[in-house]
C-alpha positions, 0 to 999 in steps of 0.5 A: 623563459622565467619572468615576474608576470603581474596584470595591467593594474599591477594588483595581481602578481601571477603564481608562476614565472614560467611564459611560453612564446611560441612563433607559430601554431605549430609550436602553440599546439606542441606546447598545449601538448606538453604542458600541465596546467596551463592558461593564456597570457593577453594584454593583461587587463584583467583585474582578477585571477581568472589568468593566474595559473601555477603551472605556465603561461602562454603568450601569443605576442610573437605569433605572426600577425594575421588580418585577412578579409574575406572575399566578400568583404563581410568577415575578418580573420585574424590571430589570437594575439592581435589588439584592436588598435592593430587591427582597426587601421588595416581595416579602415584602410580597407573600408571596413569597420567593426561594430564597436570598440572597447574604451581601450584599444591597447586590449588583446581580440582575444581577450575583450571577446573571451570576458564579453568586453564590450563597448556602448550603444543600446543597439550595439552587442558586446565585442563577442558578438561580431565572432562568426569563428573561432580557431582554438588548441584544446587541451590534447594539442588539436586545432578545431575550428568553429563557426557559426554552424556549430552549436558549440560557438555560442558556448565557446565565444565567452569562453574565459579561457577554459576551452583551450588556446585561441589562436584566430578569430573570425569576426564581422566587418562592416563599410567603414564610416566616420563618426563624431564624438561630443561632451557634454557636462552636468546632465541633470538627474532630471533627465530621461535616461532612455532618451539619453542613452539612445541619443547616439551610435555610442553613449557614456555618462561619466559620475564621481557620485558626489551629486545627482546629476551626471558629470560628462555626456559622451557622445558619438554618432554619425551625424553633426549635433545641433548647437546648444544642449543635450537633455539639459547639458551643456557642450564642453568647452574644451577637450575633456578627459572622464576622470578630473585632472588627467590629461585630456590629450590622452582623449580621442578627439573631441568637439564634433570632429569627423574622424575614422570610426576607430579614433572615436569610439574608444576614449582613448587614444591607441598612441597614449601609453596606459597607466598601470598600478593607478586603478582598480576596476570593477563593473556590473550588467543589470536589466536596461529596464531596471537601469533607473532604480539600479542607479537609485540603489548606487545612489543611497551609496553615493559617499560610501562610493565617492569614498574610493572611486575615480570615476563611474561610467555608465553604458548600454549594450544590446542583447545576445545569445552567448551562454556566458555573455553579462548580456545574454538574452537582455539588454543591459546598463552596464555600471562601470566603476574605476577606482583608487588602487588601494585594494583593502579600502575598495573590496567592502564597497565592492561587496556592498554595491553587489548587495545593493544591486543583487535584486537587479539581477546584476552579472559582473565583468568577467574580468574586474574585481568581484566578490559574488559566490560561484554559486549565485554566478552559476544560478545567473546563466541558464547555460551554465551546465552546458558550458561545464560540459563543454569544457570538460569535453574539450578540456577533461583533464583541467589543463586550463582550469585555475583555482578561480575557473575551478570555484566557478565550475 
């Protein structure tokens, strides 16, 4: 059928009006089959072209939905295009839990594991590390199954869509526990930030950049917080959203409340609608051990960025080995930035933070907003030519290849 397609945000209209809607896998692999160019339509919150194709779209919306637990209770399968908050009730009902959540749970697994999507914790791996397999249609219409066994999973998982249409995931599961989350308000600059950012299963600082200190501590954890402080902040004294003015009923809640695992890590709530067209997004991975000076360097930027931004969220996630993972073989600051939906006014603060925090190695998110040459993308994964030849094995007529994988590749 032929409908305008546009992202979650609004920003991207897609380069065609053309959306495949199979019921089943066997329609999916007939309509690979047939199709020319062609690339995998999910939640849409992307903030750059990675989706766009001028050939079709293919959504997996009306594909039954799959949750089936494993025998030993230790892996979930489900199918490409399920959304975590469908997914996390099913699983808490059973006792089981995943190991993280993105700060959105409206987002498709598919997706989040696709860009390396990822969550907070300095023990916590991104979202695409729970994958154990994956099921995926390449280019010639075959269905080929991956697991960990295979070498090739590890290229695979953070695979932009480049290798074909994923249909199920299998992914990791753990006993279900409940977790609490806090705020707290006016972290001082003064504070240990390692300290900080360990402090908890999951912490977020939140900064509009318009002084030193951090705006909003987020906490999440197992155990009740003592009263009192946190590194020097001061509990909220009420529920909070991160960006100043927005309903906080929109927030996960908050004050130390026990609760089930997947209404506490992300931050907002799966019944709360998301906006679209407000924002725009863009974040980048540096080296936890570089986390003071990289934040330093942002820093020497601070009204350039204040300038545009709705607010800056802070996080941590632990090292893996997945080729194209912001985070392979490093534990990472990730430096999230949310800004005004004016696209001409954020892209030259964009290309000045990417220079502040080139020697720092920085990655971007897959799918935020970007403006780093291919060539240094490229030079920033040692596997990058192993993950070219795996898509030219599994994809060697470029069916799923746009003009942004096509720079990149």
């Amino acid at each position: 059928m032929r409908e305008r397609i546009t992202n979650w945000a609004g920003n991207v209209v897609f380069s065609t009006e053309t959306v495949h809607r199979p019921k089943s896998i066997t329609e999916v692999q007939e309509t690979v089959a047939a199709a020319g160019a062609l690339r995998v339509l999910g939640s849409g919150h992307s903030f750059n072209r990675l989706a766009d194709t001028d050939g079709a779209l293919i959504s997996l919306a009306d594909l039954p939905r799959v949750i089936e637990i494993a025998e030993d209770r230790k892996t979930v399968r489900v199918d490409g295009g399920l959304r975590y908050g469908d997914l996390a009730a099913p699983l808490t009902e059973a006792g089981l839990a995943l190991h993280n959540l993105a700060s959105l749970p409206h987002i498709s697994v598919a997706g989040a594991v696709a860009t390396a999507t990822h969550g907070s914790g300095v023990r916590n791996g991104n979202l695409a590390t729970a994958v154990a397999g994956l099921e995926i249609v390449r280019a010639d219409g075959e269905l080929v199954t991956l697991t960990r066994d295979d070498a090739d999973l590890a290229g695979a998982v953070v695979g932009l869509g480049a290798l074909g249409v994923v249909t199920a995931l299998t992914l990791d599961v753990s006993p279900a526990a409940e977790l609490r989350q806090y705020v707290y308000e006016n972290l001082p600059a003064s504070a240990d930030l390692g300290a900080v950012l360990a402090d908890g299963y999951s912490v977020s600082l939140f900064t509009r950049w318009s002084g030193r200190d951090i705006d909003q501590v987020w906490l999440k954890r197992h155990d009740p917080m003592p009263a009192g402080d946190f590194h020097g902040a001061t509990p909220a004294d009420g529920p909070r959203h991160p960006v100043p003015g927005m309903p906080a009923e929109n927030c996960t809640e908050q004050g130390g409340v026990p609760g089930p695992w997947h209404a506490r890590l992300p931050h907002f709530r799966m019944e709360f609608t998301p906006s679209s067209g407000e924002e725009l997004q863009s974040e980048w991975h540096v080296p936890l051990s570089a986390a003071r000076d990289a934040i330093s360097a942002v820093g020497d930027l601070r009204s350039r960025v204040a300038a545009v931004l709705q607010v800056c969220e802070l996080r941590t996630i632990a090292a893996d080995d997945l080729w194209l993972s912001p985070n392979y073989r490093r534990d990472s600051l990730a430096l999230h930035f949310t800004w005004i939906a004016d696209t001409s006014a954020v892209l030259p603060v964009v290309a000045d933070l990417e220079r502040a925090l080139a020697p720092f190695a920085a990655r971007p998110h897959w799918g935020k907003i970007f403006t780093t040459p291919a060539a240094d993308l490229r030079a920033a994964y040692p596997h990058f030519s192993d993950f070219a030849a795996l898509v030219r094995r599994f994809d060697p007529t470029a069916k799923f290849t746009n003009d942004w994988l096509s720079s990149l590749l």
